[in-house]
C-alpha positions, 0 to 999 in steps of 0.5 A: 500500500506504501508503495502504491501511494508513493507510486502516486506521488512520483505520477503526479510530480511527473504530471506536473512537471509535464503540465508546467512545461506545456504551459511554459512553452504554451506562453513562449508560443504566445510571447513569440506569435505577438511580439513585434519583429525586430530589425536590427540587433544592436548586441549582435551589430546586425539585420535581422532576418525579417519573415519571408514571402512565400513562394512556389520558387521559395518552397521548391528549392527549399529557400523559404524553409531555410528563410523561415528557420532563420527569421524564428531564430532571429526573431524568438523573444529573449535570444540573448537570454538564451544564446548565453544559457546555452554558451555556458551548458556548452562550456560545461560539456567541453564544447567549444563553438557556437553559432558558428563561433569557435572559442580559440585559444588566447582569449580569440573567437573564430568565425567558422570558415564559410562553404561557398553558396557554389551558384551565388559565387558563380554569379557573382565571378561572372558578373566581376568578368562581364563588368570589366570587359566594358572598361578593358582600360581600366585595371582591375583589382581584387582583394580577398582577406582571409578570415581569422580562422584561416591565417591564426589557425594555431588558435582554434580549439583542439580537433576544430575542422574548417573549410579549406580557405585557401582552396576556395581562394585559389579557385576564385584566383583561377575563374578571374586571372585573366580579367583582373589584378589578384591582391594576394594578402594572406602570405603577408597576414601569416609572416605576422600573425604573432601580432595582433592582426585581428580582433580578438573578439569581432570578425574584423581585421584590426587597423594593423592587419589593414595596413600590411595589407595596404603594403601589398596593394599598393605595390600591386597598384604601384603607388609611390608610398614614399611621399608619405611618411611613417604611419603611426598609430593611435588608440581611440578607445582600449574597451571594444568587446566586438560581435562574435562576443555577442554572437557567441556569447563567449568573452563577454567581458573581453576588451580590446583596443580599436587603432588608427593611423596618422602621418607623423609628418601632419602635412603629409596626409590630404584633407578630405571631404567625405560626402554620405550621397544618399544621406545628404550628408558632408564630413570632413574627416573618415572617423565618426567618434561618436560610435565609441560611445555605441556597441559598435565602436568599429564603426568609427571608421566612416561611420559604418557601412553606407550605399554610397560615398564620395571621398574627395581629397587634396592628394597631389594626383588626378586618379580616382579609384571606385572601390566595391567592398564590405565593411573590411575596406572600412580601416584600410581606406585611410591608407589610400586617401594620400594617392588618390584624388577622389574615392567613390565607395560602393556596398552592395548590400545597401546600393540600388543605383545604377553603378554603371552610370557611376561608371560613365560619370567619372573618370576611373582609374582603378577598380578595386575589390575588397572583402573578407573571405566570408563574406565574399562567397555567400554574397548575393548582392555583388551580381545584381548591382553589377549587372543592374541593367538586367534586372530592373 
């Protein structure tokens, strides 16, 4: 008879525990069905997924179900609350990565390596080749910035397999080598990788990384660098905590410092104009300070990311430079501002114009490339700016 009403009791706990999860998750359901979608997470420093159309295409090649899973991810209430709970179980059990972020050694987050979208990437080299073919007197050049996890991969936890990146460079190297200039940074960016080159906790290269790059580009470009004198840096701020922190929810109190670099000689360095062009928007200097006091503070190079800028500069030279990038370019323009009289700047995840017409209206003499690896395979904007006149 005991045994029978302790039977009972283990019942009706179970019945309640279970009644208790379904309500929680009922009210979870209720939360989520009416809370309004958010689009943009300041933790994170990015869009976030919005609900998608449906379609008969969507449904067929499975887009819409991939959309949809990543909109309910993006868009569940409390996110933070639980990416963090579950970082911290996963540290528990010995895991070291999540959402795509590897917990390396030395206190570095390590964006996993992307796997090239194979049809996007295809698209978007074609459309590269059928731009340049219309401006044969123009150079070409492209720069692909390996990602962290490529060049400190000494830094990446114990048994951690990524994709090949070198791989997928040289085949991009291969399908544009007769078109355009290739800017091969990534031997430069190993001979130092023992200096901090990038971010411990954000997935962007630092200012230096940047600048022994520049090294490379302008021997590509062959630009006097001797006219200017020894670049030397400053530190705007010694407390940046970047987005693969908050994307990870590792290293949460990690603080790092954010560097620009200035001529020691003063005179040396050109005055700019730097006009926001779908802003209506004039500066005359490449930082906005204001974003130290933000989450973001890698956004005090120009701002962050914007359609179209127009940088005009005092620099002794007639050439003019479009430079089609992501925000990577965003520490190195700096760099190029002494040699250049006029930058006009193009992101195409947020340009819609007509870059052709851009094209036609000023006197190029250089196009330039420059985005990190990742972000350059997965892509889905380069083809369609380049090739806007097909598909308005």
């Amino acid at each position: 008879m005991k045994q029978s009403k302790s039977t009972k009791r283990k019942l009706d706990r179970k019945k309640t525990m279970a009644m208790l999860f379904l309500v929680m998750l009922g009210v979870i359901c209720l939360v989520n069905l009416f809370s309004k979608d958010k689009e943009y997470s300041e933790k994170e420093n990015r869009m976030l997924q919005q609900k998608p159309e449906i379609s008969l295409y969507g449904i067929e090649s499975g887009r819409w179900m991939k959309e949809y899973e990543s909109y309910r991810s993006d868009q569940f209430v409390g996110r933070n609350f639980w990416v963090s709970l579950k970082t911290k179980v996963d540290l528990l059990a010995g895991k070291r990565e999540s959402n795509g972020v590897f917990k390396g050694k030395d206190s570095y987050l390590l964006e996993d390596i992307k796997e090239p979208d194979q049809e996007q990437l295809s698209q978007n080299l074609e459309a590269i080749k059928e731009f340049e073919s219309g401006y044969q007197n123009v150079p070409f050049y492209v720069m692909l910035v390996p990602n962290a996890a490529n060049v400190l991969s000494d830094k990446l936890p114990q048994f951690a397999v990524v994709e090949d990146q070198k791989q997928i460079f040289d085949d991009i190297q291969n399908e544009l080598d007769e078109y355009i200039h290739w800017v091969d940074v990534s031997q430069i960016l190993k001979k130092h990788k023992s200096e901090v080159i990038y971010y411990h906790t954000d997935h962007h290269w630092t200012t230096l990384g940047a600048y022994y790059a520049f090294q490379e580009l302008a021997a590509s470009m062959e630009l006097d660098i001797s006219k200017i004198s020894t670049m030397k840096p400053y530190a705007v701020t010694n407390d940046f905590n970047g987005t693969l922190s908050a994307t990870s929810g590792y290293e949460t109190g990690y603080e790092e410092p954010i560097y620009i670099y200035a001529s020691e000689q003063t005179e040396d360095m050109p005055e700019v104009v730097v006009n926001y062009v779908n802003e209506k928007k004039k500066t005359a200097t490449l930082y906005d300070t204001s974003k130290l006091e933000e989450k973001d503070k890698y956004a005090v190079f120009l701002g962050g990311n914007y359609p179209l800028i127009d940088i005009r500069t005092t620099a002794d030279t007639t050439d003019r430079l479009l430079l089609i990038k992501d925000s990577y370019a965003n520490c190195m323009i700096p760099f190029l501002t002494p040699y250049f009289r006029e930058i006009v700047v193009v992101d195409p995840r947020y340009y819609y114009g007509d870059i052709k017409e851009l094209m036609e209206e000023n006197d190029f003499t250089s196009v330039l490339f420059l985005y990190n690896g990742n972000t350059f395979v997965e892509d889905n904007s380069i083809s369609g700016v380049l090739q806007n006149d097909k598909t308005e």
